[in-house]
Chimera marker file (.cmm) of the C-alpha trace (Angstrom):
<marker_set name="trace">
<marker id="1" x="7.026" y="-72.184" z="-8.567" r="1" g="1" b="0" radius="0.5"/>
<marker id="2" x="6.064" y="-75.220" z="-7.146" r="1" g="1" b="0" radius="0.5"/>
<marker id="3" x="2.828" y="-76.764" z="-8.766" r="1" g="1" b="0" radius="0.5"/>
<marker id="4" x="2.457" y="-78.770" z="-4.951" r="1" g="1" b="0" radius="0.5"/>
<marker id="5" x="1.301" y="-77.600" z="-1.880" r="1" g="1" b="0" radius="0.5"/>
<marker id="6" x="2.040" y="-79.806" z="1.067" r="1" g="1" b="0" radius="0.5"/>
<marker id="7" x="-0.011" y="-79.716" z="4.318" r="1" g="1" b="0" radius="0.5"/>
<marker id="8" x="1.528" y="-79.580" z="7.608" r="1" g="1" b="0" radius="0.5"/>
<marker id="9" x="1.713" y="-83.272" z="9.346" r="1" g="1" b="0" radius="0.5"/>
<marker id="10" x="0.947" y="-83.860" z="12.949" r="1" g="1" b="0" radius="0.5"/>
<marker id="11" x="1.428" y="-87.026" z="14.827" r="1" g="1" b="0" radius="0.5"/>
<marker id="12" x="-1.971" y="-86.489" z="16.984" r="1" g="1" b="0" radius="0.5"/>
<marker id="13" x="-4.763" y="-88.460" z="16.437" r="1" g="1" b="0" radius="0.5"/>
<marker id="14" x="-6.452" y="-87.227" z="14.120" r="1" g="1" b="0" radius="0.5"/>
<marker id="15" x="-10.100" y="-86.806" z="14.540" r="1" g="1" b="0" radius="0.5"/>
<marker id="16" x="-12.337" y="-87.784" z="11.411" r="1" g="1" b="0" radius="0.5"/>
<marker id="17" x="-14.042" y="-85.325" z="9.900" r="1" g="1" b="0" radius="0.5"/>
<marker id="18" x="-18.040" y="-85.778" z="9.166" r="1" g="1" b="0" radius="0.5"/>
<marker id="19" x="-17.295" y="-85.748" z="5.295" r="1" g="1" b="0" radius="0.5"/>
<marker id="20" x="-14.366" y="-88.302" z="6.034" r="1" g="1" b="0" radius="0.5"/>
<marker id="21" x="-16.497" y="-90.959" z="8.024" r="1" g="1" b="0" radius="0.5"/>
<marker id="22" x="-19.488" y="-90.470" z="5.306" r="1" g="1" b="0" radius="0.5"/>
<marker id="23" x="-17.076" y="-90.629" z="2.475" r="1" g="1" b="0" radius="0.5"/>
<marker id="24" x="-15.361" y="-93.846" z="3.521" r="1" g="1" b="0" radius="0.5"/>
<marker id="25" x="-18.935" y="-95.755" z="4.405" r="1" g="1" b="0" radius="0.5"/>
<marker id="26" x="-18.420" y="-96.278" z="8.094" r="1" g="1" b="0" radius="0.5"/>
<marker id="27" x="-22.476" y="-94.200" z="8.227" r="1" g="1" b="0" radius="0.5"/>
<marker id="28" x="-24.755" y="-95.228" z="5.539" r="1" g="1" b="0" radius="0.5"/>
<marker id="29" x="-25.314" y="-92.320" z="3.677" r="1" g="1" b="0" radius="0.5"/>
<marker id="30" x="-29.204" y="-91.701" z="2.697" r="1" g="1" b="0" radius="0.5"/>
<marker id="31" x="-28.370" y="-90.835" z="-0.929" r="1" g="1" b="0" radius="0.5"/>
<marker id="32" x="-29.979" y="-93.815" z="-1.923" r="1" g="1" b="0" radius="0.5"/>
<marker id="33" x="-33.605" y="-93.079" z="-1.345" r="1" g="1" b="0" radius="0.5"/>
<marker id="34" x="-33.044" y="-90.048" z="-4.073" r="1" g="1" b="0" radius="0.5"/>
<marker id="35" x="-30.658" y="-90.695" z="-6.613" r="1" g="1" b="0" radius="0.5"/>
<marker id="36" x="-30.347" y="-93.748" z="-9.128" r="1" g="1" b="0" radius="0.5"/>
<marker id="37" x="-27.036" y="-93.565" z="-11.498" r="1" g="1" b="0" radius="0.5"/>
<marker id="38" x="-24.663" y="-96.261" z="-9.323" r="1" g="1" b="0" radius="0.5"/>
<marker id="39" x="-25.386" y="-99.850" z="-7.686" r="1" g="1" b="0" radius="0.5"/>
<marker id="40" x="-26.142" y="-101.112" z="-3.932" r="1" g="1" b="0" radius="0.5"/>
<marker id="41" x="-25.675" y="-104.120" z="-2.415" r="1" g="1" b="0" radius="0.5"/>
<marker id="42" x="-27.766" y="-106.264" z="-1.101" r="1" g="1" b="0" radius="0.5"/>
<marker id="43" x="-27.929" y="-105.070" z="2.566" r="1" g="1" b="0" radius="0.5"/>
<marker id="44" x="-28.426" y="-101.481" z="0.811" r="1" g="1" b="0" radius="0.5"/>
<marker id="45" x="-31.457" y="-102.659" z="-0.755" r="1" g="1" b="0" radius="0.5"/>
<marker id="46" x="-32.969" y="-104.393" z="2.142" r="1" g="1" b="0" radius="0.5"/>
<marker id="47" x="-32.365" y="-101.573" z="4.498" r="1" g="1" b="0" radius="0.5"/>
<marker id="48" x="-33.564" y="-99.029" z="2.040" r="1" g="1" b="0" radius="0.5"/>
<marker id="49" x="-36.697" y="-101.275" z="1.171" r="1" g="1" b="0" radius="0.5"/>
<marker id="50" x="-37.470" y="-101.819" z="5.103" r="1" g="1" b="0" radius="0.5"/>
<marker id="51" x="-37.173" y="-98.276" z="5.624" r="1" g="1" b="0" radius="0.5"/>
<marker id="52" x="-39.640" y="-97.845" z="3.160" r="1" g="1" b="0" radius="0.5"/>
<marker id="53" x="-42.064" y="-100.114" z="3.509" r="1" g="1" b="0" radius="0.5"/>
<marker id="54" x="-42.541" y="-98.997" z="7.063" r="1" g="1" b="0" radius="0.5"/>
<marker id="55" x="-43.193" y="-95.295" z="6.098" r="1" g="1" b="0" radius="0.5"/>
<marker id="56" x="-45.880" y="-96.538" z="3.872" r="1" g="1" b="0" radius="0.5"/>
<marker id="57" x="-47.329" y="-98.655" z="6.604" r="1" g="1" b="0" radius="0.5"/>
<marker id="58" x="-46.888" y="-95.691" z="9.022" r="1" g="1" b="0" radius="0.5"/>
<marker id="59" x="-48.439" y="-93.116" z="6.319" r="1" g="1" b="0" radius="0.5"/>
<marker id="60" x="-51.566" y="-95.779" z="6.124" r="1" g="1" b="0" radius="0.5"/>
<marker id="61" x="-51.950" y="-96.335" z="9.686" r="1" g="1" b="0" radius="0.5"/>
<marker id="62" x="-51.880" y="-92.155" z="9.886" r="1" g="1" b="0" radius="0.5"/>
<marker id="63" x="-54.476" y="-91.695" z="7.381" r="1" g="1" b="0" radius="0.5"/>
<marker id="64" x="-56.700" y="-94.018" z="9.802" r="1" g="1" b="0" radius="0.5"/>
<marker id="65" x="-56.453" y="-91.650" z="12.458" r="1" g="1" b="0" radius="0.5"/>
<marker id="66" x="-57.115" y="-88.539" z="10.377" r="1" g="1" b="0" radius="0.5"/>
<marker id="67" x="-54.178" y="-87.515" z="8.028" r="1" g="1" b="0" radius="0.5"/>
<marker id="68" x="-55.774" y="-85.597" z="5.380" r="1" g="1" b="0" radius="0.5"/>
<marker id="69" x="-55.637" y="-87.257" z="1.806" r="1" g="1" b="0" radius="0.5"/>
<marker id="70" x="-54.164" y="-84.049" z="0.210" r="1" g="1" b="0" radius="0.5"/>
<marker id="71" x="-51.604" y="-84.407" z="2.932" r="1" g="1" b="0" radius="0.5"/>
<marker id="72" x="-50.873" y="-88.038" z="2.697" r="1" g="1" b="0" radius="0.5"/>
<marker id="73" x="-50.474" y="-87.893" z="-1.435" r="1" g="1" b="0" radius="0.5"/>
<marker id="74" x="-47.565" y="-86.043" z="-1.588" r="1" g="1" b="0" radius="0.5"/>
<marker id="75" x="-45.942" y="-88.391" z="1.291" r="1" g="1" b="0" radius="0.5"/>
<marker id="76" x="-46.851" y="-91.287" z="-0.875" r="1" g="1" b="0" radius="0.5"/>
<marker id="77" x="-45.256" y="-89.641" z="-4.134" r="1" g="1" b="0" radius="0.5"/>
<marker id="78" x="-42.013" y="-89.143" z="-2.192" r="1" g="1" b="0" radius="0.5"/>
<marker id="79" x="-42.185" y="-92.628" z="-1.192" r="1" g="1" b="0" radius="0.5"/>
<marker id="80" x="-42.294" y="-93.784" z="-4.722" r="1" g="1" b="0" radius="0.5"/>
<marker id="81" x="-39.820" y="-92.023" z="-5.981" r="1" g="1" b="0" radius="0.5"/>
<marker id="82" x="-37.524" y="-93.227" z="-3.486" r="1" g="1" b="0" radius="0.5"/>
<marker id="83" x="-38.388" y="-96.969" z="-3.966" r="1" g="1" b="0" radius="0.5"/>
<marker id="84" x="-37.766" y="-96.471" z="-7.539" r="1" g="1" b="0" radius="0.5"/>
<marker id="85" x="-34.386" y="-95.028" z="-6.586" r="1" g="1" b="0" radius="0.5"/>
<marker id="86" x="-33.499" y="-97.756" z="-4.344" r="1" g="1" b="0" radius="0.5"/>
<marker id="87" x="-34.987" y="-100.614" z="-6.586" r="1" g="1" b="0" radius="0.5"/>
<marker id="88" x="-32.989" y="-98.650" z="-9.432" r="1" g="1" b="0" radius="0.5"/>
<marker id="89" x="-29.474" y="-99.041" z="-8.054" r="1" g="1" b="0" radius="0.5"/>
<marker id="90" x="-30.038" y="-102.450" z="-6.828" r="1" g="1" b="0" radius="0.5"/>
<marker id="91" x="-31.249" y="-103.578" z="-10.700" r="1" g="1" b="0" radius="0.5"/>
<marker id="92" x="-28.197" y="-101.763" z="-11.370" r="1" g="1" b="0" radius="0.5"/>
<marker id="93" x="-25.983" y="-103.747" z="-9.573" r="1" g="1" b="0" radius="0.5"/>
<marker id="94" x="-27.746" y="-106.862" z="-10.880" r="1" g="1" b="0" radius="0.5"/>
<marker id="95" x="-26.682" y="-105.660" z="-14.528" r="1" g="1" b="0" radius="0.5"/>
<marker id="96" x="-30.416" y="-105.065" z="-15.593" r="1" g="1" b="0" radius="0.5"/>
<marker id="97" x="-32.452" y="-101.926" z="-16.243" r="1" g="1" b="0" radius="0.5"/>
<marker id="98" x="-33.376" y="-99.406" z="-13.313" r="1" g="1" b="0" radius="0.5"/>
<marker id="99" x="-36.962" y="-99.371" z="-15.555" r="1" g="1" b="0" radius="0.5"/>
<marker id="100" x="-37.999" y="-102.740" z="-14.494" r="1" g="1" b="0" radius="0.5"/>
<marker id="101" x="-38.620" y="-100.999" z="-11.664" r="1" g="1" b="0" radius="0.5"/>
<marker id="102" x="-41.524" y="-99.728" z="-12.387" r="1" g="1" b="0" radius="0.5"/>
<marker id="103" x="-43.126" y="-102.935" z="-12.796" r="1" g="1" b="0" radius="0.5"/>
<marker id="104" x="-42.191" y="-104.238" z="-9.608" r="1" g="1" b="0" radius="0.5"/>
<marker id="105" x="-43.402" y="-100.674" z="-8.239" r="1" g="1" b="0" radius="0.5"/>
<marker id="106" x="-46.607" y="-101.496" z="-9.870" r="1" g="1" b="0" radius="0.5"/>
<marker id="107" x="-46.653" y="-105.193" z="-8.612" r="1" g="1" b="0" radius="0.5"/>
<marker id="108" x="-46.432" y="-103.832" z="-4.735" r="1" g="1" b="0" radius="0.5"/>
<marker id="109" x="-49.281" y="-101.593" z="-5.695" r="1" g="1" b="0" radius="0.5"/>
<marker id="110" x="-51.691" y="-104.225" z="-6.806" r="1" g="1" b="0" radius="0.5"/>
<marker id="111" x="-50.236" y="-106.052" z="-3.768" r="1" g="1" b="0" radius="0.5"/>
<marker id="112" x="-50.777" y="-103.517" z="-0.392" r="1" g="1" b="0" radius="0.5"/>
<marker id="113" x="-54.189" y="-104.151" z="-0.005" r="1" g="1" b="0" radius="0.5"/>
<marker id="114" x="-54.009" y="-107.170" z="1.358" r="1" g="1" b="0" radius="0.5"/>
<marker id="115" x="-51.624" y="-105.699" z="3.660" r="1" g="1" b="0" radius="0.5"/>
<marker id="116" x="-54.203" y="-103.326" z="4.722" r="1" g="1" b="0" radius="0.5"/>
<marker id="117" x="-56.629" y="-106.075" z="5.435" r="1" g="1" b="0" radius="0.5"/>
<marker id="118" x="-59.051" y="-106.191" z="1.934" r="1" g="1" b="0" radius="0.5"/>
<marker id="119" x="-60.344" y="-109.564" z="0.866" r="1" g="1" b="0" radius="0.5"/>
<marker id="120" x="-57.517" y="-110.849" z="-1.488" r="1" g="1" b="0" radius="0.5"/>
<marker id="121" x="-58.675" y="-111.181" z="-4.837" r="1" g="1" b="0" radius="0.5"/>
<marker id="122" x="-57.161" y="-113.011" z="-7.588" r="1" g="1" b="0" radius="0.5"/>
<marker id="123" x="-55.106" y="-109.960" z="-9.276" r="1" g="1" b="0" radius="0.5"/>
<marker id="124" x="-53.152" y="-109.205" z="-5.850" r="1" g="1" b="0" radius="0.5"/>
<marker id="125" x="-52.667" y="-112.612" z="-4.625" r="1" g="1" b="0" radius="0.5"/>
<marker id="126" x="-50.664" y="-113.058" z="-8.223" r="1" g="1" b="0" radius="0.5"/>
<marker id="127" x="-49.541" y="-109.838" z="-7.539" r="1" g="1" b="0" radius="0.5"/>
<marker id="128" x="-48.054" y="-110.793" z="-4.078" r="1" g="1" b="0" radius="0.5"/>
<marker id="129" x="-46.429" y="-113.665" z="-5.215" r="1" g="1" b="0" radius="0.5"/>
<marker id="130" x="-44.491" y="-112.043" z="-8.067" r="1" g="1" b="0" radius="0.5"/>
<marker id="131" x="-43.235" y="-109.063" z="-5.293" r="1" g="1" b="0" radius="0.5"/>
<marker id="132" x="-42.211" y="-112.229" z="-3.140" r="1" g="1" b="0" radius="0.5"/>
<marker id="133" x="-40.203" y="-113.926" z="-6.106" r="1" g="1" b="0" radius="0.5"/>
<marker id="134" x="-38.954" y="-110.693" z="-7.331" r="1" g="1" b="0" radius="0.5"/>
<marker id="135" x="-38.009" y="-109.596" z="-3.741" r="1" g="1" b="0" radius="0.5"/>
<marker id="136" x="-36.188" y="-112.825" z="-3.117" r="1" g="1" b="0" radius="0.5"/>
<marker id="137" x="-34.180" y="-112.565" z="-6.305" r="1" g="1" b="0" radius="0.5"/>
<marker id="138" x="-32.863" y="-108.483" z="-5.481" r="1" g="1" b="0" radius="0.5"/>
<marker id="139" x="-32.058" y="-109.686" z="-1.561" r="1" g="1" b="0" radius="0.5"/>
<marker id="140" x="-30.868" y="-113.011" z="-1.959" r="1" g="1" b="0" radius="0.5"/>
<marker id="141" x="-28.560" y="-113.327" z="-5.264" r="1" g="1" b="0" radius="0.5"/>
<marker id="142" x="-25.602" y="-111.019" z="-5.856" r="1" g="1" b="0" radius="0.5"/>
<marker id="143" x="-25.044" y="-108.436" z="-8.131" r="1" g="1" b="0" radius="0.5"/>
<marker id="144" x="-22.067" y="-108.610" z="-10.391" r="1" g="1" b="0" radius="0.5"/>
<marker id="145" x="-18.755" y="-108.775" z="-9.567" r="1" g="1" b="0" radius="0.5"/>
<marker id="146" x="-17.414" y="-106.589" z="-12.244" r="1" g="1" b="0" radius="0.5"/>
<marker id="147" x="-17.544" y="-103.573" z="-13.624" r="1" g="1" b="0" radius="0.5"/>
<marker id="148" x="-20.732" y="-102.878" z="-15.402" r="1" g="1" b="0" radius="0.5"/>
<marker id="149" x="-22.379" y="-99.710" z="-17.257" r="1" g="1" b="0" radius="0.5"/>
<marker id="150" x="-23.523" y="-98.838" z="-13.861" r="1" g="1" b="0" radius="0.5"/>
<marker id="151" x="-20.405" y="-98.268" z="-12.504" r="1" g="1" b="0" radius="0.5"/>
<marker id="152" x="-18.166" y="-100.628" z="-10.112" r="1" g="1" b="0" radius="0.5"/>
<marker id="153" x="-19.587" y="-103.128" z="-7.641" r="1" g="1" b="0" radius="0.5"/>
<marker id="154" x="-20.409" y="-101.894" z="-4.181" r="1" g="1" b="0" radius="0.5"/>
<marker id="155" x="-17.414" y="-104.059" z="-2.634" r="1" g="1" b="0" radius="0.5"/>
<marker id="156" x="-14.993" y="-101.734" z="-4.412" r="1" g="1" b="0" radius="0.5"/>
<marker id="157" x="-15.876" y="-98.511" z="-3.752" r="1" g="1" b="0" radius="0.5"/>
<marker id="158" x="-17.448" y="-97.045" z="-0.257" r="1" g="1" b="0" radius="0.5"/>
<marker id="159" x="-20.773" y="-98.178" z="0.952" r="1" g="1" b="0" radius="0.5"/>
<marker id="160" x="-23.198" y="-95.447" z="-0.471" r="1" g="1" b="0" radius="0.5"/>
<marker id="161" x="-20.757" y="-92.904" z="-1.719" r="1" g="1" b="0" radius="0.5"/>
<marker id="162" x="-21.120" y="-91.551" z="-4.900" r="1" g="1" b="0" radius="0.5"/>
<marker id="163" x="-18.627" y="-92.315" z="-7.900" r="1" g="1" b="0" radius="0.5"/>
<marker id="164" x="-16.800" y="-89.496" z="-9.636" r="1" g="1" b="0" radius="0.5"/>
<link id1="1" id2="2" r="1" g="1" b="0" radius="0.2"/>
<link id1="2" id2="3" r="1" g="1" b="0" radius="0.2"/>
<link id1="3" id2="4" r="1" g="1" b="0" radius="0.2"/>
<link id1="4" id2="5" r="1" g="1" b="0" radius="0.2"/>
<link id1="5" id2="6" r="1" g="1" b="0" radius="0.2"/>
<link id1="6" id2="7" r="1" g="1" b="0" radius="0.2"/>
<link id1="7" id2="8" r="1" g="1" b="0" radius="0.2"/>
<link id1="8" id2="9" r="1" g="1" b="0" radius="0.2"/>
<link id1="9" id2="10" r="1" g="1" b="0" radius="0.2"/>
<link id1="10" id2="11" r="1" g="1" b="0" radius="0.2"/>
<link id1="11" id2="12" r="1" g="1" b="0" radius="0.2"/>
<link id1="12" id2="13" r="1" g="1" b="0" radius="0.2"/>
<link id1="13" id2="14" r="1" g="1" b="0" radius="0.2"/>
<link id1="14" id2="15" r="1" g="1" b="0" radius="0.2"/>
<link id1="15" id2="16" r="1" g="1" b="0" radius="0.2"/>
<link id1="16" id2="17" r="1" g="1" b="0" radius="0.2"/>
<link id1="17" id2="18" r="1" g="1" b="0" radius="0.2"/>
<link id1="18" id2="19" r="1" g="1" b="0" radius="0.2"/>
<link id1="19" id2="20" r="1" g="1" b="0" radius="0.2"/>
<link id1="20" id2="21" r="1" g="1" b="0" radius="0.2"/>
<link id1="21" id2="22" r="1" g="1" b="0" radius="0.2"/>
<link id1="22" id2="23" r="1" g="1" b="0" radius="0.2"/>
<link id1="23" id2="24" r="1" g="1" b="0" radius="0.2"/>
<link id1="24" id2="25" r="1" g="1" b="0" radius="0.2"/>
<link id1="25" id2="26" r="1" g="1" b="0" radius="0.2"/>
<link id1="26" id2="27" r="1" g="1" b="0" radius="0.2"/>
<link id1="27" id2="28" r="1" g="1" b="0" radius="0.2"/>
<link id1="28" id2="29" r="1" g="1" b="0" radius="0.2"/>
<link id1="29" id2="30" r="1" g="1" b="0" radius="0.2"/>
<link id1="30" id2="31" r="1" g="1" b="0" radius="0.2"/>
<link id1="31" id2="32" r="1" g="1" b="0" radius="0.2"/>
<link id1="32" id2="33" r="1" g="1" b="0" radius="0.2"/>
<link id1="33" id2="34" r="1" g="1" b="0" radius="0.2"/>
<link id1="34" id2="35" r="1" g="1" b="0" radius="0.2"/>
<link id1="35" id2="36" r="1" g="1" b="0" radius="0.2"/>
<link id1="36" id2="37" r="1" g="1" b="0" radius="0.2"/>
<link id1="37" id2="38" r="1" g="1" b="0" radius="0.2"/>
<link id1="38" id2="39" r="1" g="1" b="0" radius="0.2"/>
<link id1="39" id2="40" r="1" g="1" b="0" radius="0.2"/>
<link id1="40" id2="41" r="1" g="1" b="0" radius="0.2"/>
<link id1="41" id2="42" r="1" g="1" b="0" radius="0.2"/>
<link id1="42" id2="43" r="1" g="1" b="0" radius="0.2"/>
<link id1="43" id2="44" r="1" g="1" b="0" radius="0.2"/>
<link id1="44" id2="45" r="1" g="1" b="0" radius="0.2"/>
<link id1="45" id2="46" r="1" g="1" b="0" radius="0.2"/>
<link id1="46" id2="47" r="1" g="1" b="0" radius="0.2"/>
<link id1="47" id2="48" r="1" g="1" b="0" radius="0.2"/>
<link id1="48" id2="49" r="1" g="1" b="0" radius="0.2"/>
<link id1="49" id2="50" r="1" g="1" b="0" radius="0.2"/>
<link id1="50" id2="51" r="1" g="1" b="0" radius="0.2"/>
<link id1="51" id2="52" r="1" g="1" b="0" radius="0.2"/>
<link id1="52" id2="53" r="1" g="1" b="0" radius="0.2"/>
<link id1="53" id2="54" r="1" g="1" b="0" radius="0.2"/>
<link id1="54" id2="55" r="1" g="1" b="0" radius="0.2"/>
<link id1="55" id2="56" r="1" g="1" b="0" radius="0.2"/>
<link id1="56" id2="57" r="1" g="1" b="0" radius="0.2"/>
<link id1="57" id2="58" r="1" g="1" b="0" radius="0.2"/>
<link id1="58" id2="59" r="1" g="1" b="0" radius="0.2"/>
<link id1="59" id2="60" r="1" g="1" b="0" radius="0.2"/>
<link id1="60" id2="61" r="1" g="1" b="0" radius="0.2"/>
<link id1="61" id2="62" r="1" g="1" b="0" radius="0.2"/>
<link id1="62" id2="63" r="1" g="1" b="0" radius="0.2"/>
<link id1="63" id2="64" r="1" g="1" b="0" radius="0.2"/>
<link id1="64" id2="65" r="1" g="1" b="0" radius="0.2"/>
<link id1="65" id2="66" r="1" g="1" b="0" radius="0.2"/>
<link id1="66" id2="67" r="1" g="1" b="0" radius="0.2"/>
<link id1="67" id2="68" r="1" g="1" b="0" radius="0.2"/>
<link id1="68" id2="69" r="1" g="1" b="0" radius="0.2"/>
<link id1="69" id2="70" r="1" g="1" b="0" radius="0.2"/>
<link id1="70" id2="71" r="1" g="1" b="0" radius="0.2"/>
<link id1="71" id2="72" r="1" g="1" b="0" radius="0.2"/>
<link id1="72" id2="73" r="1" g="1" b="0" radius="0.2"/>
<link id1="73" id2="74" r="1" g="1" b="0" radius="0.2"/>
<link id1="74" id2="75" r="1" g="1" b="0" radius="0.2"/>
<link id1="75" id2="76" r="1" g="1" b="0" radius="0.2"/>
<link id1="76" id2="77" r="1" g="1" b="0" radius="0.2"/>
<link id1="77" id2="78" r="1" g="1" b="0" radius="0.2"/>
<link id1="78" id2="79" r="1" g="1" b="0" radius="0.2"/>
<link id1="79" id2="80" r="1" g="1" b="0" radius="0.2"/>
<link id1="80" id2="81" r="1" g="1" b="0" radius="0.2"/>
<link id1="81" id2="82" r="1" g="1" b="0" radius="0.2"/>
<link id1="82" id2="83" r="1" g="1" b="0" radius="0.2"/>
<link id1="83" id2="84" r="1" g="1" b="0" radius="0.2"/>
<link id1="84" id2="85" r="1" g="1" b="0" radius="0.2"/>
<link id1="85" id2="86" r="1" g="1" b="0" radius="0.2"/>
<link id1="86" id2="87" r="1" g="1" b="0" radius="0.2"/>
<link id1="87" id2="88" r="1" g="1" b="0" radius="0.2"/>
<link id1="88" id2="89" r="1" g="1" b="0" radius="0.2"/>
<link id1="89" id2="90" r="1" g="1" b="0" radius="0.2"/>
<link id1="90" id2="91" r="1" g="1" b="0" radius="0.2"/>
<link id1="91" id2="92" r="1" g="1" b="0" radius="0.2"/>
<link id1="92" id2="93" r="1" g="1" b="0" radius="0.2"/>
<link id1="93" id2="94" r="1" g="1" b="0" radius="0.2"/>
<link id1="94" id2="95" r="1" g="1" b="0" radius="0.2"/>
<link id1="95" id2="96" r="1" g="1" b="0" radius="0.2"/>
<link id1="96" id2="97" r="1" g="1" b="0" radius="0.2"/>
<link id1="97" id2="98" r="1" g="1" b="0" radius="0.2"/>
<link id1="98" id2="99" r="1" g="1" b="0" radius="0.2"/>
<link id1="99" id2="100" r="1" g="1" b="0" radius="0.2"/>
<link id1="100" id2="101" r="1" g="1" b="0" radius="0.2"/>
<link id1="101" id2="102" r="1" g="1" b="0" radius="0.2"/>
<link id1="102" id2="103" r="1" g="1" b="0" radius="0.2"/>
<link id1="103" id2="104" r="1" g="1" b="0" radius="0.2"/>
<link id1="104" id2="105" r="1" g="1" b="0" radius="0.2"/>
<link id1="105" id2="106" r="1" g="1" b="0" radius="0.2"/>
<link id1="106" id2="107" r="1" g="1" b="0" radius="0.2"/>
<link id1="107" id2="108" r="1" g="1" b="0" radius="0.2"/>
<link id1="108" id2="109" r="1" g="1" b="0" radius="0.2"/>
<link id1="109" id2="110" r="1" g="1" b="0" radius="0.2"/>
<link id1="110" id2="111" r="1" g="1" b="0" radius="0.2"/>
<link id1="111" id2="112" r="1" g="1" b="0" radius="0.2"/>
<link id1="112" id2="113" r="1" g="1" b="0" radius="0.2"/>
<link id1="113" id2="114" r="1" g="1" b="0" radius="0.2"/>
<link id1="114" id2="115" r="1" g="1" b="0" radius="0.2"/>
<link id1="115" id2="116" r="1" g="1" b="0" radius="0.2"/>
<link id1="116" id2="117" r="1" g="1" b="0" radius="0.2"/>
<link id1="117" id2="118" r="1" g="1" b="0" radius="0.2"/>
<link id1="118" id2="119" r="1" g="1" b="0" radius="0.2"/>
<link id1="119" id2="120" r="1" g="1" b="0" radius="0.2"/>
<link id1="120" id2="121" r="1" g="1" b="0" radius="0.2"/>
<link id1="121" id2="122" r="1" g="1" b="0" radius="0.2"/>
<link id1="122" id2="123" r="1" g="1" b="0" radius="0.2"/>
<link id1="123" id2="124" r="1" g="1" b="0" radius="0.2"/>
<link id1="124" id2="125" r="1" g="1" b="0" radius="0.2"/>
<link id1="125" id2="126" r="1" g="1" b="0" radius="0.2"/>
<link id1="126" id2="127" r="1" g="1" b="0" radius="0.2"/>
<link id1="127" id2="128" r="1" g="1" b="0" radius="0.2"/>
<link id1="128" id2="129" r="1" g="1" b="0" radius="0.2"/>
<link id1="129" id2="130" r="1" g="1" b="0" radius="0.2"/>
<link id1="130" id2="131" r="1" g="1" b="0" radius="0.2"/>
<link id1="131" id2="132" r="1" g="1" b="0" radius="0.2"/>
<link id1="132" id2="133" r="1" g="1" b="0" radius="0.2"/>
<link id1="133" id2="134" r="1" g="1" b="0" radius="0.2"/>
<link id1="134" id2="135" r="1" g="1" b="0" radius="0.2"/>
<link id1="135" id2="136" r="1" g="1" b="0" radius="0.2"/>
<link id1="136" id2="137" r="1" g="1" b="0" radius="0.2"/>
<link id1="137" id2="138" r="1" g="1" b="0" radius="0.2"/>
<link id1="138" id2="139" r="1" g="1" b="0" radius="0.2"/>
<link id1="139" id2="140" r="1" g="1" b="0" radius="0.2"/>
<link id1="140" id2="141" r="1" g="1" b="0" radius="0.2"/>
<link id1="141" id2="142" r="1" g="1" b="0" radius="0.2"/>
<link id1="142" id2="143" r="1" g="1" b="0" radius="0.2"/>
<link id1="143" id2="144" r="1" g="1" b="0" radius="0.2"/>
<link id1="144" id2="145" r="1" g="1" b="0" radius="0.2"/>
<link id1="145" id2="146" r="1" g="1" b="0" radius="0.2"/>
<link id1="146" id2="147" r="1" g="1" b="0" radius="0.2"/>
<link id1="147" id2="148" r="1" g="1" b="0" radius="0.2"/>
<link id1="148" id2="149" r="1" g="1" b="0" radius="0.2"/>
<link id1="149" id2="150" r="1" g="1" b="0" radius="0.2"/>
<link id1="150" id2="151" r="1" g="1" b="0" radius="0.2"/>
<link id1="151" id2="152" r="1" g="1" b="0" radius="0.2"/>
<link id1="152" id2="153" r="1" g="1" b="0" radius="0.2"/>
<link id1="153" id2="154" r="1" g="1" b="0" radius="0.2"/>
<link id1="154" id2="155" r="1" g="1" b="0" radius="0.2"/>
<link id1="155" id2="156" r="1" g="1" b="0" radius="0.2"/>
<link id1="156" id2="157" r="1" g="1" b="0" radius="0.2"/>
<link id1="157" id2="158" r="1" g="1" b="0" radius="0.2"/>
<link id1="158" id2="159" r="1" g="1" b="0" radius="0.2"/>
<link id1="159" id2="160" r="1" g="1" b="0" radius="0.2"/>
<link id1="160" id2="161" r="1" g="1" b="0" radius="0.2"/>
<link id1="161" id2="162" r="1" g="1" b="0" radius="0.2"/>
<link id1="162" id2="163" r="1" g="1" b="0" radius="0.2"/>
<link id1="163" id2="164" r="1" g="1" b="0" radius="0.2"/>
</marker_set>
């Protein structure tokens, strides 16, 4: 009994399949707006942030125009939880906590209402410039090169496929 089976070869060209192309990175996969247990790379994060960011501008610039506050709440939520996901992995990959995310959650808090147009005040101007600092540090330096308790760097494995 053989313990083997073998797979008949052709020597078309083989068409990728949809799992093949997402497994092997060449389409960013969108797993990293809701899960937080591996590491992204910098152009992960910014993407992911970007993406982000301009939901929660679009969601503010809705409610303006009439979105309904018990609709907009739950869009929000979902928002946060996905930039805690995508702040998560890139802390991973930086060797540090995926909690200290919640601090620089709650420093862009304190920070969008000057985005909206409020008067700065003290608290988000302070506010702003810690997200700025903290933001530079995520996009700019790189994550580490080995493997850490996160899992392996982004360079070694697929871009935004999940480790077994």
């Amino acid at each position: 009994m053989d313990v083997y089976s073998r797979k008949p070869v052709t020597l078309s060209l083989a068409i990728p399949r949809t799992t093949d192309v997402l497994t092997y990175g060449m389409i960013p996969r969108i797993e990293i707006f809701w899960q937080s247990s591996h590491r992204v790379g910098r152009t992960g994060f910014v993407l992911g942030s970007a993406v982000l960011v301009a939901l929660r501008a679009g969601i503010d610039m809705w409610a303006v125009h009439g979105l309904p506050s018990w609709l907009a709440l739950p869009m929000i939520l979902v928002i946060g939880y996905s930039a805690m996901c995508v702040l998560s992995l890139r802390l991973h990959d930086r060797g540090r906590s995926g909690w200290w995310g919640w601090l620089i959650l709650l420093l862009f808090a304190l920070a969008w209402p000057m985005a909206q147009g409020t008067a700065p005040d003290v608290v988000s101007i302070g506010a702003a410039i810690l997200l700025v600092t903290v933001f530079a540090d995520l996009a700019l330096m790189p994550g580490q090169k080995t493997l850490n308790r996160h899992g392996p760097p982004p360079s070694q494995r697929p871009l935004f496929s999940s480790v077994s």
